[in-house]
Structures are given as C-alpha cells and as structure tokens.
C-alpha positions in Angstrom: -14.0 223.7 45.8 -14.8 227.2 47.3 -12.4 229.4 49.7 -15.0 229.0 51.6 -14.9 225.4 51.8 -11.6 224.4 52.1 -11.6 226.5 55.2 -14.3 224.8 56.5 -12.7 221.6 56.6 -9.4 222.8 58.1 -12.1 224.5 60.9 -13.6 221.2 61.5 -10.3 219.1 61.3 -9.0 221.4 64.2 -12.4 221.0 66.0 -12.0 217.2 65.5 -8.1 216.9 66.6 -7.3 216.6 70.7 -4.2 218.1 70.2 -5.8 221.5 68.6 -9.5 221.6 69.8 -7.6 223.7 73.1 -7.7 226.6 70.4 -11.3 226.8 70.6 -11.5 226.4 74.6 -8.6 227.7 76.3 -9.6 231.6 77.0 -5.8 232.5 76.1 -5.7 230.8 72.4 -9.7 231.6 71.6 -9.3 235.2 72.0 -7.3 235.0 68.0 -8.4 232.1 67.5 -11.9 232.8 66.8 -11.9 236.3 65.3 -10.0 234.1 62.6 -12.0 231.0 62.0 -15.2 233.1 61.6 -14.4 236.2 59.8 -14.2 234.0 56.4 -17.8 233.9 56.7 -18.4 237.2 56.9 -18.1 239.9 54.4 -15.9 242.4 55.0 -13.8 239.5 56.7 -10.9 241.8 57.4 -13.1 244.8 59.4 -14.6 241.6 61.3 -11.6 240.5 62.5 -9.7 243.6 63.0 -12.5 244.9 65.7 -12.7 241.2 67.2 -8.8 241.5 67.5 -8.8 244.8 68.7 -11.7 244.8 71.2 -13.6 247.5 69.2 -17.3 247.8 70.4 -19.8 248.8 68.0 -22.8 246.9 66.0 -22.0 246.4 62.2 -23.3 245.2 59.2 -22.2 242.3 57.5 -22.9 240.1 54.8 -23.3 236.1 55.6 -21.5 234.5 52.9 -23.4 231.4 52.8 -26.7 232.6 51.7 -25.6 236.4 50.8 -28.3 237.8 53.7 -27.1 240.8 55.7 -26.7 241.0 59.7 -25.9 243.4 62.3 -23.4 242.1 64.4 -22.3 243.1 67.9 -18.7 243.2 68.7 -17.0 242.2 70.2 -17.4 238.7 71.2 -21.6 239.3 71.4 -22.5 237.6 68.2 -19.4 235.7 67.0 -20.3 233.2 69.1 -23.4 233.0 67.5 -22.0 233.2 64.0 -19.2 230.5 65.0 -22.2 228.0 66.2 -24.6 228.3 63.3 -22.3 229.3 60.1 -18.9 227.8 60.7 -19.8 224.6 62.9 -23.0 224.4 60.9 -24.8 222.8 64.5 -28.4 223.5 63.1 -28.6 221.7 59.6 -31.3 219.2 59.8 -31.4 215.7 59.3 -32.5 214.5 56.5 -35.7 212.9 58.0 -36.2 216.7 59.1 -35.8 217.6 55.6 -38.8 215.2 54.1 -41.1 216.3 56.5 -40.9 220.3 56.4 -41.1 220.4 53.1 -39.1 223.1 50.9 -41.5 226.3 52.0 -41.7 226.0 56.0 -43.7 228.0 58.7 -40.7 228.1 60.9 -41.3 229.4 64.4 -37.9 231.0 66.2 -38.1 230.9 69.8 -35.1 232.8 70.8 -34.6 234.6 68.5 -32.2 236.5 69.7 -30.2 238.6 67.4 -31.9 237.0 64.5 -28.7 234.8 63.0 -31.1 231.3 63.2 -33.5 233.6 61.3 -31.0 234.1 58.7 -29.9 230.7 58.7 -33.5 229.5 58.2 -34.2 231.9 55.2 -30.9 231.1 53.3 -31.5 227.8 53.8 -35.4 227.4 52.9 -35.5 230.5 50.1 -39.5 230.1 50.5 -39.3 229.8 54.2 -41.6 232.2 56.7 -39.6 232.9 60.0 -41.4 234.2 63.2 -39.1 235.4 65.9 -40.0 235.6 69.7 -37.6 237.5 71.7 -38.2 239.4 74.5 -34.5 240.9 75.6 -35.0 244.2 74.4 -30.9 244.3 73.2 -31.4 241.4 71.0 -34.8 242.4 69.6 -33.3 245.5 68.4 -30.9 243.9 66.6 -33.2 241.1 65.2 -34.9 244.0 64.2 -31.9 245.7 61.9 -31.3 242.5 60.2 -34.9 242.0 59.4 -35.2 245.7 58.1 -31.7 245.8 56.4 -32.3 242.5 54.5 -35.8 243.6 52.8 -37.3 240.2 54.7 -40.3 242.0 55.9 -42.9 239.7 54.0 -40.8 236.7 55.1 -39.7 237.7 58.6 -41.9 238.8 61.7 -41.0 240.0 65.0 -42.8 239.7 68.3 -41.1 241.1 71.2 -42.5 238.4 73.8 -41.1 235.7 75.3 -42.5 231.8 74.9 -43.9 230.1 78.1 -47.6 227.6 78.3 -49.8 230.5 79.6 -50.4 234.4 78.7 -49.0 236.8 80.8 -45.9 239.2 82.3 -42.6 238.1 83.3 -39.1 240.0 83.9 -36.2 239.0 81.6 -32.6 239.9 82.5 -29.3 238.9 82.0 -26.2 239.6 79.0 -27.7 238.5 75.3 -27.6 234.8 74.6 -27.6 234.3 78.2 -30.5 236.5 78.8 -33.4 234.6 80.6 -36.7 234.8 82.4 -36.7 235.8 86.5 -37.3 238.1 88.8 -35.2 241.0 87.8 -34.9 243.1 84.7 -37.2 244.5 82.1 -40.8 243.4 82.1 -41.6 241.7 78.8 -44.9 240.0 77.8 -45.6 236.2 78.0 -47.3 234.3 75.3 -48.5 231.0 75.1 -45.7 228.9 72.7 -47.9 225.8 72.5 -50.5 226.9 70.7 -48.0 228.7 68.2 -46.8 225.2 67.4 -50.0 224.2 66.1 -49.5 226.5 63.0 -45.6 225.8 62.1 -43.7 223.3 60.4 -40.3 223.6 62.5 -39.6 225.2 65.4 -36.1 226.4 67.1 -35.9 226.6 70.8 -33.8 228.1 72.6 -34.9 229.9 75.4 -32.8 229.5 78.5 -34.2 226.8 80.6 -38.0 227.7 79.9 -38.2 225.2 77.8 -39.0 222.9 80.9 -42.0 224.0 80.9 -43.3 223.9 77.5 -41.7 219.9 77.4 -44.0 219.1 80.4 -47.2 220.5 79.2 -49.3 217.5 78.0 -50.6 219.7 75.1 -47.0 219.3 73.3 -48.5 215.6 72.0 -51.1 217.5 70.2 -49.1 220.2 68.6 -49.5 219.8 64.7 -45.2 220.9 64.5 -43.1 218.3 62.3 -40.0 218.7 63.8 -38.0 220.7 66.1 -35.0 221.5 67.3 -34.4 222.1 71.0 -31.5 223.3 73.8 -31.7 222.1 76.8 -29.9 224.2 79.3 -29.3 222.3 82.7 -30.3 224.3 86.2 -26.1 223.4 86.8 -23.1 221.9 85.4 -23.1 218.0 85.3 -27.5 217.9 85.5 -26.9 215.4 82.8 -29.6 213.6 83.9 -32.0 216.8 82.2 -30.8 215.6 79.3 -32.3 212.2 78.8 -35.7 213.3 80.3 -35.8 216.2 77.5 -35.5 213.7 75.2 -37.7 211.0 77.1 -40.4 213.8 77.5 -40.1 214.3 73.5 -40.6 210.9 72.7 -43.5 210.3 74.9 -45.4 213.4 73.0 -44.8 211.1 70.0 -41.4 212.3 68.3 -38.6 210.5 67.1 -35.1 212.1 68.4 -32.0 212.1 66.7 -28.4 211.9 68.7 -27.7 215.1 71.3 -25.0 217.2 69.4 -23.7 220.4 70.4 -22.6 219.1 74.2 -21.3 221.2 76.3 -20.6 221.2 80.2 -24.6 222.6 80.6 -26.0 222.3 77.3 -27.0 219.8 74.4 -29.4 220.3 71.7 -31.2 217.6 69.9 -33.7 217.1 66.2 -36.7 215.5 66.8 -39.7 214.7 64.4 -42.9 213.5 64.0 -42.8 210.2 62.3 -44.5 209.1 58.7 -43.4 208.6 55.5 
C-alpha cells in the first residue's frame, strides 16, 4: 500500500471517530489540523503546509498527487478546503451506477467551477474526459484559468466566465470564493442559460450557491439529455432541512434516480442522481 494510502485511512478513521472528528471542527484544533491532513496530497507537501501554518498569503503551484495534474492554490485557507473536500475526503467519486452510464470519455459540464479543483478531479479521473467550467467570480476564474493553462489541458478544458441560471442575461456576483454568489452587489457577470447546456453533457457538477433552485424548478430539467449529476444544495438558513428532500423530490420527479445525501453539513448536502437504464 502507498504513503498515500495509509494516510488516507488514518484521515478517514479520525473523520469517523466522535472522540477525534473535533480536530476537523473545532476552529482552535483545525487551524494544524488541516494544513497536515492535506499537504500529503500535494506536492511540495512541506511548502503547503509551512504557508498554511504560517498564514502566508500567496497563490502557488502544486502538483495533485492523485492524478499528477498541477493547480494554483490560494493560501491560505482559500483552496485547502477545497482540496480537503474533493482529494482527501474523496466526496465526489461516483457511484457505480454513475460510472455505467457516463461512460469512460464524458462531456462533463462544471458549474461552479470555481478554482477549477473539480476540473482536475474530473480529468484525472476520466483521462478521455472534456471539462467545461462556468464561473463567473472573477478571483476564481483567474485561477481556474492558471490551472487550465499550467497543466497543457487546453483541448480538454474550457472556460466560460458566466454564471449558470434558466434564462440569458446580466446578474451581479459578490461575495469571498467558494462562497461567492449571485445578488445585488458586486461585479456584473453574464448569465447563461444552464438547461440547455445539459442537453449536450454526460455529467454535470453543481455547485452554485443556491441558484440551483432555479434550474431544479424549471420543467425543462425532465428533458435534459444529462446522465447523471451531482448537486449541492445550499439551504436559504441553517436547519432548512426541509430544502433538502424537495431537491431530491424535484430530481426524481424530472425522472432521476438519487443516491443517499452525503456531505451534510449544518446548510449543505450534496447528492448523485442518474438517469435510469441498463
């Protein structure tokens, strides 16, 4: 077994343990704890952690030692959250009925890209994947937009600097990175119409800060040719639990089958969902 491995399990065994999972939610043990548990997958781990540790800002390039693909990283605390979610608690591997359905080459369709680490997740994981990005926070595109240029992905990777809604159009997005959404203050971004982008992908990632409401109550989602997806659902507040189960009710009526949430947290879940067949 790998380095790599072994520390994945001791990871996921202090993830799984009551008495230790208040390393990776207490502010006061995180703040070490983290810089540590991810900086194994990242290459060089030591510089990763050492700037974590030390609060030094600056974006970086580093080399994702699951699939060998490169990423510009801001520190700290930016995109190690990021890297934690995807690389080291491994939320987005798909289900196996996923698996059969998108085939070994998928049209994946990124919405959210922010700073492109899903992007990088897909392309390791799918060699032959495409990837198309939508993100419209001007900060994250820019790093998307390193990662994509650094790694050589140009004939595999596309950028479009607009955010996702059901209509063509303007909107303002604001807020800090991952948390960035669409309202009435901050830069003025273009608005493009998600649905019918789903019509030409095999998978699609969604994560876009609430306006995914929108795209799950527009009747056109039944129709859209997509095999599976995966979706967060970000609540309007803490304890709107009850978003949850019509995200997933919503899904299933547009004709997918949904897998378990995963990925709970006081205002978010995220769920798989597919198109059934054979």
């Amino acid at each position: 077994m790998r380095p790599l491995d072994v520390w994945s399990l001791v990871v996921r065994a202090v993830d799984r343990m009551p008495g230790l999972r208040q390393l990776h939610w207490q502010p006061s043990l995180r703040r070490w704890w983290l810089p540590l548990r991810t900086a194994p997958y990242v290459a060089p781990s030591w510089r990763f952690a050492g700037r974590e540790l030390l609060r030094r800002k600056g974006t970086h390039r580093y080399r994702l030692r699951r699939n060998g693909l490169h990423a510009w990283l801001r520190q700290p605390l930016n995109d190690m959250w990021i890297v934690d979610e995807i690389f080291v608690q491994g939320v987005y591997e798909p289900p196996v009925e996923v698996l059969a359905r998108v085939g070994d080459a998928p049209r994946v369709l990124d919405l959210g890209g922010h700073a492109g680490l899903f992007a990088l997740f897909a392309l390791g994981r799918w060699p032959a994947a495409t990837v198309m990005s939508l993100e419209p926070n001007p900060g994250n595109a820019a790093v998307l937009d390193r990662s994509l240029r650094t790694g050589g992905l140009e004939r595999r990777w596309t950028l479009r600097r607009e955010a996702a809604g059901v209509a063509p159009g303007r909107a303002r997005v604001g807020g800090p990175s991952f948390l960035s959404r669409l309202g009435e203050e901050g830069t003025e971004v273009a608005v493009v119409d998600a649905l019918t982008m789903l019509d030409h992908v095999d998978l699609a990632k969604i994560d876009v800060e609430g306006a995914e409401r929108a795209l799950l109550e527009d009747p056109r989602l039944a129709d859209a040719g997509v095999c599976a997806l995966v979706l967060e659902m970000h609540e309007a507040a803490p304890g709107e639990t009850a978003y949850r189960q019509e995200a997933v009710s919503r899904l299933e009526a547009a004709g997918f089958v949904c897998g378990p949430l995963f990925d709970e947290r006081p205002d978010t879940a995220c769920v798989w969902a597919w198109r059934p067949g054979a």
